[in-house]
PDB file of N, CA, C and O in Angstrom:
ATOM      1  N   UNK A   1    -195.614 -85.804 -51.949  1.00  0.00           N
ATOM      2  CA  UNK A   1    -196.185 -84.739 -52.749  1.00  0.00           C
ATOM      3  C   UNK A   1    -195.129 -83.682 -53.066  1.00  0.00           C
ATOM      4  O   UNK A   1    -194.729 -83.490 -54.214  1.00  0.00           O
ATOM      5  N   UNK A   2    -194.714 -83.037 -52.049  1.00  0.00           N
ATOM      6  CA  UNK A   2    -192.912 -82.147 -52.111  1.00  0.00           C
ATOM      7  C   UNK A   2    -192.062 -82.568 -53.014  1.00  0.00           C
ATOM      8  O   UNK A   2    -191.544 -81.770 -53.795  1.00  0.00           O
ATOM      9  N   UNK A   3    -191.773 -83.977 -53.043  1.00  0.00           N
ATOM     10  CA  UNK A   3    -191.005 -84.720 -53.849  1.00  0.00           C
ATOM     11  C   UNK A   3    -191.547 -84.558 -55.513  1.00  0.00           C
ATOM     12  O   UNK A   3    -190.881 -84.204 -56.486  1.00  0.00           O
ATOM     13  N   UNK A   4    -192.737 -84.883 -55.456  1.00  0.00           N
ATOM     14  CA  UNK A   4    -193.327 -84.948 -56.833  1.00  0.00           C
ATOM     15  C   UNK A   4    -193.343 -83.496 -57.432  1.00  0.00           C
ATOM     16  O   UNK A   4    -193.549 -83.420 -58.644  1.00  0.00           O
ATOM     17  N   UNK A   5    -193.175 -82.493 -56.820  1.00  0.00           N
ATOM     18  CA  UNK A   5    -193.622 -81.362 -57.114  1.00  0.00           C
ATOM     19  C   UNK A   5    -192.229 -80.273 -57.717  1.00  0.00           C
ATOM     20  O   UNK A   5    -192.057 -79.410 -58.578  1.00  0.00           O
ATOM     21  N   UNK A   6    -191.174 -81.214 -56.266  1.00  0.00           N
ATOM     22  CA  UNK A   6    -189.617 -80.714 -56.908  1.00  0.00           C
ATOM     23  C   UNK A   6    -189.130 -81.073 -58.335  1.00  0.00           C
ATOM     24  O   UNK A   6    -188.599 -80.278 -59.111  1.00  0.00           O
ATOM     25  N   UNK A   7    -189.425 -82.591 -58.612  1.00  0.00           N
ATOM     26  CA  UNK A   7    -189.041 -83.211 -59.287  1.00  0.00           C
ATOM     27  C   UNK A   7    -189.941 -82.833 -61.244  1.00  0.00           C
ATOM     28  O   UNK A   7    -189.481 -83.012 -62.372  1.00  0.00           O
ATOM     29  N   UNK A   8    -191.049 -82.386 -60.859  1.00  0.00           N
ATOM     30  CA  UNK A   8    -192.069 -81.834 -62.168  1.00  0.00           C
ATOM     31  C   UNK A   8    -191.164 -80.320 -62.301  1.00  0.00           C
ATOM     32  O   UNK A   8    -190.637 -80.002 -63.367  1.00  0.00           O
ATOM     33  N   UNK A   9    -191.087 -79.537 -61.171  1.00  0.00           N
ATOM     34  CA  UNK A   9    -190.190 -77.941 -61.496  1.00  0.00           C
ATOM     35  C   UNK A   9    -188.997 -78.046 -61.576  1.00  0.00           C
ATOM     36  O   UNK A   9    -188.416 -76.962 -61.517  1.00  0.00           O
ATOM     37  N   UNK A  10    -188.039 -79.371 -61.747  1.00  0.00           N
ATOM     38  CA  UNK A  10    -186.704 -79.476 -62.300  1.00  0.00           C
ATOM     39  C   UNK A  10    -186.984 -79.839 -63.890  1.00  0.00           C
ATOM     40  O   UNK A  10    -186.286 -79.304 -64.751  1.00  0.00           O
ATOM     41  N   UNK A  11    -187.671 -80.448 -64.123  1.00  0.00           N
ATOM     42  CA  UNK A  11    -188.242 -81.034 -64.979  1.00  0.00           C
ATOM     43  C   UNK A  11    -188.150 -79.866 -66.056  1.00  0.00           C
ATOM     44  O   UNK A  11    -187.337 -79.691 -66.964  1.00  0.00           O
ATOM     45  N   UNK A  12    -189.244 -79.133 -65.656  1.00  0.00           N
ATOM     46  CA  UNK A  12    -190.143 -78.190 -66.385  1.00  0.00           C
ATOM     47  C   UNK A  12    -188.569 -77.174 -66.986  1.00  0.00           C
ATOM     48  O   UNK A  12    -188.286 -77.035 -68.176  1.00  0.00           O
ATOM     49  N   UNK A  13    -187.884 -76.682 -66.003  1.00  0.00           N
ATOM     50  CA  UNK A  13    -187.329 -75.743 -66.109  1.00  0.00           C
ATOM     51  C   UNK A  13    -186.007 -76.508 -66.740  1.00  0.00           C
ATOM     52  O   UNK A  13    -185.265 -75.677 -67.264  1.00  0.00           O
ATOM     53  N   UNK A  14    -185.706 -77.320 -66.798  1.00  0.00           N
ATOM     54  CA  UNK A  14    -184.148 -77.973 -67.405  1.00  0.00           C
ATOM     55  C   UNK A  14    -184.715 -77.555 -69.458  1.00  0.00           C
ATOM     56  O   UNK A  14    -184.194 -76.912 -70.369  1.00  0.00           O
ATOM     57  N   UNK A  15    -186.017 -78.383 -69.302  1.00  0.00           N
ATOM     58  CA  UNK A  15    -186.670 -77.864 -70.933  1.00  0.00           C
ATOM     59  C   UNK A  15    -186.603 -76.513 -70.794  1.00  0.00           C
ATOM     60  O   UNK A  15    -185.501 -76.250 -71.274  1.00  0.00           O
ATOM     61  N   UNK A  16    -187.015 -75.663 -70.495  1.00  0.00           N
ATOM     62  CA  UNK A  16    -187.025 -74.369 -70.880  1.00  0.00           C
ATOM     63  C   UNK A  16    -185.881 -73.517 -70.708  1.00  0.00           C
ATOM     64  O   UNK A  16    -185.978 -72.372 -71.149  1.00  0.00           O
ATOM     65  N   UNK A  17    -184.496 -73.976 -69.978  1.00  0.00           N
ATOM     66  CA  UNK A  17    -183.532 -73.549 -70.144  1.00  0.00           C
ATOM     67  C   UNK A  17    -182.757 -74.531 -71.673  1.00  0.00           C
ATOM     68  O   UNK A  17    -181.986 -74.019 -72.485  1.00  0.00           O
ATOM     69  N   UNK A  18    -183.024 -75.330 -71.690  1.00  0.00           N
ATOM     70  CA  UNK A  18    -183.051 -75.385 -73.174  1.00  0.00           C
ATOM     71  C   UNK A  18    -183.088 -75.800 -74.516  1.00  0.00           C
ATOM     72  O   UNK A  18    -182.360 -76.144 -75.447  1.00  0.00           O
ATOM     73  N   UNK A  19    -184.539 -75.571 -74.125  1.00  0.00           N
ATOM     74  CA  UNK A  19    -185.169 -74.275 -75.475  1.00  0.00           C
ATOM     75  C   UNK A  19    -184.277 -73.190 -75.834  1.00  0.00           C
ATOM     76  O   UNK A  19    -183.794 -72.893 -76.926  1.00  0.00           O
ATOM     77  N   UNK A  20    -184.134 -72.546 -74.441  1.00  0.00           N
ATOM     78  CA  UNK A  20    -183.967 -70.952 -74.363  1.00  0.00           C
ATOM     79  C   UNK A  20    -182.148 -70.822 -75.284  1.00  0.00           C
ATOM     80  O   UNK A  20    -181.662 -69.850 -75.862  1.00  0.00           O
ATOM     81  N   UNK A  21    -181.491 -72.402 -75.041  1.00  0.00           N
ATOM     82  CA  UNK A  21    -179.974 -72.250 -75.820  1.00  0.00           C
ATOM     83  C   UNK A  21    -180.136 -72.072 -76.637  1.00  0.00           C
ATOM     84  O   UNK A  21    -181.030 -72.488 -77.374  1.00  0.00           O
ATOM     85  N   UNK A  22    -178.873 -70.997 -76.913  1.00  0.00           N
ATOM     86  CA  UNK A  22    -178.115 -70.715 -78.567  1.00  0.00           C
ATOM     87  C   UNK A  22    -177.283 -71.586 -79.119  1.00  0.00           C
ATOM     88  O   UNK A  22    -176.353 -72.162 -78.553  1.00  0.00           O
ATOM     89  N   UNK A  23    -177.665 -71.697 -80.383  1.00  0.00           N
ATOM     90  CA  UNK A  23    -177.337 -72.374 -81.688  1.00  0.00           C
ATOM     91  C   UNK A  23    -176.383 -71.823 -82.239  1.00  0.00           C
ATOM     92  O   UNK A  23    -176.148 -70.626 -82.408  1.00  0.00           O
ATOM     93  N   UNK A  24    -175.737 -72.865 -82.566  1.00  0.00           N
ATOM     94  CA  UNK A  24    -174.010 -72.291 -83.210  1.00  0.00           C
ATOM     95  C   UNK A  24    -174.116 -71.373 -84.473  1.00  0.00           C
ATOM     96  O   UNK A  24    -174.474 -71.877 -85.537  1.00  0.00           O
ATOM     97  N   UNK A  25    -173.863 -70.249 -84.404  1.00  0.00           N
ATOM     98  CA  UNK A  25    -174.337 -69.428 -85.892  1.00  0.00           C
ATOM     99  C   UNK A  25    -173.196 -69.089 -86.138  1.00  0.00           C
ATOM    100  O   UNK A  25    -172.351 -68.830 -85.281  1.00  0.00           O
ATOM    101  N   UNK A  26    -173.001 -69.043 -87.590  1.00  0.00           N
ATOM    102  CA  UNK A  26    -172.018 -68.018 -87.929  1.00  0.00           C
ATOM    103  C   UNK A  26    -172.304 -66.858 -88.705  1.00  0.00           C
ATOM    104  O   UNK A  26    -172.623 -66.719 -89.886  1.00  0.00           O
ATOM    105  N   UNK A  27    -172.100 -65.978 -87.678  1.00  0.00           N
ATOM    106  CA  UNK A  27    -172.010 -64.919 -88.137  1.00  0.00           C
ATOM    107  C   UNK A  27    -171.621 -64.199 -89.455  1.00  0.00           C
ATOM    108  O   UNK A  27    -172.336 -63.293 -89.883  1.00  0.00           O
ATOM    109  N   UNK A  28    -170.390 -64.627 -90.165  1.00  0.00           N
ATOM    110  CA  UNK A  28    -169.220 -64.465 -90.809  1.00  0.00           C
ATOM    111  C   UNK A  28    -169.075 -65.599 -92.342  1.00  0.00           C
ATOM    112  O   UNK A  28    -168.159 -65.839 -93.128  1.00  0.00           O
ATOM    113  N   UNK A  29    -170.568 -66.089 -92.192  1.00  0.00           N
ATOM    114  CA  UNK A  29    -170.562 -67.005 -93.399  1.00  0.00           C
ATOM    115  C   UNK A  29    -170.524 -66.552 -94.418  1.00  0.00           C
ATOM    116  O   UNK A  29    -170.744 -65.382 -94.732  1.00  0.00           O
ATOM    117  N   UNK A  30    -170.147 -67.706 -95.272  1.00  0.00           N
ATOM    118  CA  UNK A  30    -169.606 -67.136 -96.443  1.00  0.00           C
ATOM    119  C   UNK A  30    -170.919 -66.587 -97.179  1.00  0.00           C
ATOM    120  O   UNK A  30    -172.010 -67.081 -96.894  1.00  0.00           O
ATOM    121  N   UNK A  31    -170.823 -65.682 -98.015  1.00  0.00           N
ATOM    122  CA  UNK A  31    -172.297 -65.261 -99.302  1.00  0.00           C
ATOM    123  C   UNK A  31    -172.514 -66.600-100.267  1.00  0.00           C
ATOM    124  O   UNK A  31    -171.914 -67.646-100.512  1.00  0.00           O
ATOM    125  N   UNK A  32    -173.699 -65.948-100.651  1.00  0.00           N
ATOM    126  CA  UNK A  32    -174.058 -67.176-102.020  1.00  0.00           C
ATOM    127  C   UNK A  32    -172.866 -66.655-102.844  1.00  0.00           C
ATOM    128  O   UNK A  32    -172.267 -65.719-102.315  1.00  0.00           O
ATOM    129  N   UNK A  33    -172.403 -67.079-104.044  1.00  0.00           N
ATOM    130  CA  UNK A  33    -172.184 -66.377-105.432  1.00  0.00           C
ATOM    131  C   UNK A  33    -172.583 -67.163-106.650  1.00  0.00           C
ATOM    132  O   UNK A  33    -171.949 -67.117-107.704  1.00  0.00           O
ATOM    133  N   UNK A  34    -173.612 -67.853-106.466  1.00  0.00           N
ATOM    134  CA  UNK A  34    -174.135 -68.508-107.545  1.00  0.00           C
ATOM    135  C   UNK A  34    -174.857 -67.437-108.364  1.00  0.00           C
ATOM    136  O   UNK A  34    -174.933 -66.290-107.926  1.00  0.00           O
ATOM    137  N   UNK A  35    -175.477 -67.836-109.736  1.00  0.00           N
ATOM    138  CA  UNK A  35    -176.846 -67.530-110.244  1.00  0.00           C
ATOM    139  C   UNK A  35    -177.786 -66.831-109.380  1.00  0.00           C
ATOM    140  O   UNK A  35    -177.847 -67.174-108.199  1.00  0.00           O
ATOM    141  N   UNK A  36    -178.463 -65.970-109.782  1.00  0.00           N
ATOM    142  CA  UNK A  36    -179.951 -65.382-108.880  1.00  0.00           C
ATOM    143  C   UNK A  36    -180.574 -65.432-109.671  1.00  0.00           C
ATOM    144  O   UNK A  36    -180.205 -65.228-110.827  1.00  0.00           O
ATOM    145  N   UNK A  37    -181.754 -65.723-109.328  1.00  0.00           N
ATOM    146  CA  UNK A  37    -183.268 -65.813-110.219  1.00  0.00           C
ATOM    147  C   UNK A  37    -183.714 -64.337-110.007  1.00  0.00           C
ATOM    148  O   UNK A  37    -183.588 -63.656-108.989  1.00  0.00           O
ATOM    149  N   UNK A  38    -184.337 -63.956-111.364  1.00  0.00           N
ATOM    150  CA  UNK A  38    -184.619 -62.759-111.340  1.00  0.00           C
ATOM    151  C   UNK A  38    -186.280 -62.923-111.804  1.00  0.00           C
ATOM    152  O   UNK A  38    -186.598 -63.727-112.681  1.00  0.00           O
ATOM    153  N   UNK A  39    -187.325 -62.025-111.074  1.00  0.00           N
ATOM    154  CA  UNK A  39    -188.598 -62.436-112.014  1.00  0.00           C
ATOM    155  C   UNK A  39    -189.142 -60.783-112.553  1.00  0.00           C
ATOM    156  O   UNK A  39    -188.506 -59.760-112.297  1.00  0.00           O
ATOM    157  N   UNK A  40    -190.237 -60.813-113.211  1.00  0.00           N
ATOM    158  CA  UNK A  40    -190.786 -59.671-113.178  1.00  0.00           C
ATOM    159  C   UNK A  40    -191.989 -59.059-113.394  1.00  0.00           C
ATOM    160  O   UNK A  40    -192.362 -59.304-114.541  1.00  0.00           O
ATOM    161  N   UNK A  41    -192.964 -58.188-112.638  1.00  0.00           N
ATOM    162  CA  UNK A  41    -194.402 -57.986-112.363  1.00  0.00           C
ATOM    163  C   UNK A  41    -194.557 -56.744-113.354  1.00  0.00           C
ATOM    164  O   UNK A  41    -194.174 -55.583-113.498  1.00  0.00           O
ATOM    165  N   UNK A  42    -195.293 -57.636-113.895  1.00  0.00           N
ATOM    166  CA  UNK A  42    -196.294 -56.196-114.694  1.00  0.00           C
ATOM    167  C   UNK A  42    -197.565 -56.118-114.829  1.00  0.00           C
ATOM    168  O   UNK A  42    -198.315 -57.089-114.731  1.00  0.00           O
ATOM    169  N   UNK A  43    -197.796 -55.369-114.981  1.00  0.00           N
ATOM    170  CA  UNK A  43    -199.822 -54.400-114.369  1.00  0.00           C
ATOM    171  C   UNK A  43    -200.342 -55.041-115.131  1.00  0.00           C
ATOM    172  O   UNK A  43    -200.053 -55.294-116.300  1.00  0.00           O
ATOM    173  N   UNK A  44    -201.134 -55.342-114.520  1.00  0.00           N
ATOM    174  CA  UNK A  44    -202.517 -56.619-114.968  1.00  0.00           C
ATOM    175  C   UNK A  44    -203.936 -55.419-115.190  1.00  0.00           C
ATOM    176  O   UNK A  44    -203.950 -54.325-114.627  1.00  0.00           O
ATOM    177  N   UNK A  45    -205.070 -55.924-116.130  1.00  0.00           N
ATOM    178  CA  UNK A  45    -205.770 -55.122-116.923  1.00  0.00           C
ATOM    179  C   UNK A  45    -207.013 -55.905-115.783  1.00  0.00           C
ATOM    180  O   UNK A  45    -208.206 -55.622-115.882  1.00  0.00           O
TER     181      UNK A  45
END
């Protein structure tokens, strides 16, 4: 039962440490510089 119980809370916690990892981001990426879509709202009757 000890055994089964160690082995479910290694378990449990190896997933939730990670989940919990960070993902390679960059910070420092480059911008768009394409085209932007532009739209536009006007007052409805």
């Amino acid at each position: 039962m000890a055994k089964k119980f160690l082995k479910e809370s290694i378990i449990i916690s190896l997933v939730f440490l990670l989940g919990c990892a960070q993902t390679r981001v960059r910070p420092y990426a480059e911008k768009y510089k394409g085209p932007k879509k532009r739209i536009a709202v006007m007052d409805l009757k």
